[in-house]
N, C-alpha and C positions, 0 to 999 in steps of 0.2 A: 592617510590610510584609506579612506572611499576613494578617495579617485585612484587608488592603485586599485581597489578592487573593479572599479569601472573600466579600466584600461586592461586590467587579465580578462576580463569580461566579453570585452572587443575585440580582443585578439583571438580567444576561444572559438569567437564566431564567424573568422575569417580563417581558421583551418580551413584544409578540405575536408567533405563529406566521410573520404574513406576512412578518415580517422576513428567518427563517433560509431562507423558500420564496427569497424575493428574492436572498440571499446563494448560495444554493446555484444560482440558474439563472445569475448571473454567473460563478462559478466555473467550473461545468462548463461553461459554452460556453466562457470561457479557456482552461481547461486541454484540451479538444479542438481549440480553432482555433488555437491556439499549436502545434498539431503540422502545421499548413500549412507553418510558416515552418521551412526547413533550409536550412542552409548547408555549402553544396558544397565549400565551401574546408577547412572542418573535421570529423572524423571524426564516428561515429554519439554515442558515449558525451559529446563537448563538446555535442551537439546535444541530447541528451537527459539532459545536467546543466543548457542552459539554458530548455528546457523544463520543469521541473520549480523552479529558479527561480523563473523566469517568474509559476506556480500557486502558489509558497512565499509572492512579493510579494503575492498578489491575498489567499492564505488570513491573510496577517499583519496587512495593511488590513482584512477584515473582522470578524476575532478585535479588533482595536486599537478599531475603532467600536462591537462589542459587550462591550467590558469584560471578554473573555478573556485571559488569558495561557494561555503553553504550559502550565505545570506546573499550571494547571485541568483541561487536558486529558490530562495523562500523563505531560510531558515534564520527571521528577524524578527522586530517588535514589528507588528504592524504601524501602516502611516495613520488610520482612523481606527478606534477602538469599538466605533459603532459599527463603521462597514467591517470589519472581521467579527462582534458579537454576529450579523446579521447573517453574512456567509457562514458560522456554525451551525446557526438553526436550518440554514436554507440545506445545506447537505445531510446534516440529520432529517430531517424531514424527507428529503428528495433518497433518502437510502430507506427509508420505511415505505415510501408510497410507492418505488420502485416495485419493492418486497412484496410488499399486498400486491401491487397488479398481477406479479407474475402469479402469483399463488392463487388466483384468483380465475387468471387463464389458462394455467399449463395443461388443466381438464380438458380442457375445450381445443388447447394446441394439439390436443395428443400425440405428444412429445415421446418418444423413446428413449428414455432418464435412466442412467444406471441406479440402483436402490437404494435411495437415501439411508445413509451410515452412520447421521448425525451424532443422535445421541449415545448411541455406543460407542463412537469417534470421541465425543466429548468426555463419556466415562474414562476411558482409558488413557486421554491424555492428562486429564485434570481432577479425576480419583471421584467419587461418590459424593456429589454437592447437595445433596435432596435432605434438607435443617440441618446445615453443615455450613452456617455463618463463618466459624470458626478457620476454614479451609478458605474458605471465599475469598475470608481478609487474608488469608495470610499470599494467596496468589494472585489477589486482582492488580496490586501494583506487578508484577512482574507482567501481567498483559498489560497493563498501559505502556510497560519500557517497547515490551513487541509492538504495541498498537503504532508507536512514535516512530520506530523503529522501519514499520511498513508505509508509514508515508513522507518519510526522506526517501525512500530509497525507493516503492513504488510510482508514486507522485513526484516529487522532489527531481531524485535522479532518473529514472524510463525516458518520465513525457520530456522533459531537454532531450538528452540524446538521443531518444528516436527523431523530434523537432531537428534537430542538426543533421544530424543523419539523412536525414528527408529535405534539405537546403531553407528549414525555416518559413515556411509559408502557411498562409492557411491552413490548406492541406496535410500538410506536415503534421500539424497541430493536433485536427480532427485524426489522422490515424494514430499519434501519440495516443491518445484518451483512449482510444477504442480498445490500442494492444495492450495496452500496459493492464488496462480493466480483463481484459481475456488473458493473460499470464497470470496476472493478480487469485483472478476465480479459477483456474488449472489448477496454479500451485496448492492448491489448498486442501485439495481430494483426490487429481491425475484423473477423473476424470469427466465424462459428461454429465453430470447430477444433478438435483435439486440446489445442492450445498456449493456446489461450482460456481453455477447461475446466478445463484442470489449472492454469492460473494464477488461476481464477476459484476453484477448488479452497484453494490456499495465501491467499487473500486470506478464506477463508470459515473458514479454521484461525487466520489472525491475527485476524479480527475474535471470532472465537469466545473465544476466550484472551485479547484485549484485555478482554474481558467479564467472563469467568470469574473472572479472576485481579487484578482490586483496576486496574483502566485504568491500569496505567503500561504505558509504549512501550518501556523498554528491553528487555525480554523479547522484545517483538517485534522490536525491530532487530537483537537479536543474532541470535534465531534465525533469521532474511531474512538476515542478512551469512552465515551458515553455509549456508543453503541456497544460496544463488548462488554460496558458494565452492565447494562440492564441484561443483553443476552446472557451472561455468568446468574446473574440475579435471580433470572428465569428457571435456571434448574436449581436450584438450591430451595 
C-alpha cells in the first residue's frame, strides 16, 4: 500500500503544469463563491464548517484525479515525535511574534487599514462570550474541526498545487507560502485590515513550518487549535 502511494505520488508530479493551473482556478473560485451561499436559519460556525466542506469535496476530487492522497501531502503520524513537538512550539511562537511586530509597527508604517471590525465580527459570528465559559465549551471544538479544516486545505492542499503549478522548484515553494498566506488573510475580512494582516501573518508562520519541518500537518493543526483557543479564551 505505500509504494502505491509513492507511485500515484510520482506520477502526480510528472503531469503537466496546466493541470494544477486548471485545479487551482476551480478551487478557488469554489472556495470564494461558496461564501455567497449563507444560511440564515443556521449560526456563523455551521455556515462556515459547511463552507469549508464544500472546498474539502472539491480539494478531495481533485487530489482523487491526480493520484494524491492526504498522507502524500502531510496528513500522517509524524516520523519524530520530538521534531513535530518542536515545529508546534516554533509556529506557535513564530505566529505571536509575527502579531506583536506588526502591532507594534503598523504606527510607525502608517498603513491605510480599512477599520478593524474584529470584535464585532467576533460577536456576531460566535454570540456574547464575555463569562460565558458555558458557550465557549460548547463551540471551541467546532473551531478546532474549522482550525484542522484550514490547514489541510490551506497548507496541506494551496502550497502543493501552486508548487506544481509553478514546475516545483525553489521558487515555486517560496511563492506557494507567500499566496496561500495572502488568500489565507483576504478570506477572512475581503479586505485590507488589521484582522487580514495578522491572519495573513499566522497562515505565513504555518506555511513557513509546514516547510521547514518535514510537511506533516499535525504540527500545524495543533498549533491553529491552540491559537484559536486562547484567542476564544480571550473574549470570554
Amino acid at each position: 500500500m505505500q509504494t502505491s502511494y509513492k507511485q500515484d505520488l510520482s506520477q502526480s508530479k510528472s503531469l503537466p503544469f496546466y493541470y494544477f493551473l486548471l485545479d487551482l482556478a476551480i478551487y478557488i473560485s469554489v472556495m470564494f463563491l461558496i461564501r455567497e451561499v449563507y444560511f440564515s436559519q443556521f449560526n456563523f460556525i455551521t455556515n462556515g464548517l459547511f463552507w469549508s466542506l464544500t472546498s474539502l469535496t472539491v480539494a478531495l476530487t481533485l487530489m482523487r484525479l491526480r493520484g494524491v492522497a492526504w498522507r502524500d501531502i502531510g496528513l500522517c503520524l509524524p516520523k519524530s515525535m520530538k521534531k513535530a513537538a518542536m515545529a508546534t512550539v516554533f509556529i506557535f511562537v513564530f505566529s505571536l511574534v509575527s502579531i506583536i511586530i506588526f502591532e507594534l509597527l503598523k504606527d510607525q508604517l502608517a498603513l491605510n487599514l480599512a477599520q478593524d471590525q474584529s470584535d464585532h465580527q467576533a460577536t456576531a459570528k460566535f454570540g456574547y462570550l464575555k463569562d460565558n465559559w458555558g458557550m465557549f465549551l460548547l463551540i471551541i471544538p467546532l473551531v478546532w474541526i474549522q482550525s484542522a479544516f484550514e490547514e489541510l486545505l490551506d497548507r496541506g492542499f494551496l502550497i502543493n498545487w501552486i508548487e506544481r503549478a509553478l514546475s516545483n522548484n525553489w521558487l515555486a515553494t517560496v511563492i506557494a507560502v507567500i499566496t496561500q498566506a495572502l488568500i489565507f488573510g483576504f478570506r477572512h475580512s475581503y479586505d485590507i485590515s488589521e484582522r487580514s494582516i495578522t491572519v495573513a501573518l499566522i497562515g505565513l508562520a504555518m506555511g513557513i513550518g509546514y516547510v521547514a519541518f518535514g510537511r506533516n500537518l499535525w504540527p500545524l493543526i495543533i498549533a491553529h487549535c491552540v491559537l484559536n483557543t486562547v484567542s476564544m479564551a480571550g473574549r470570554v
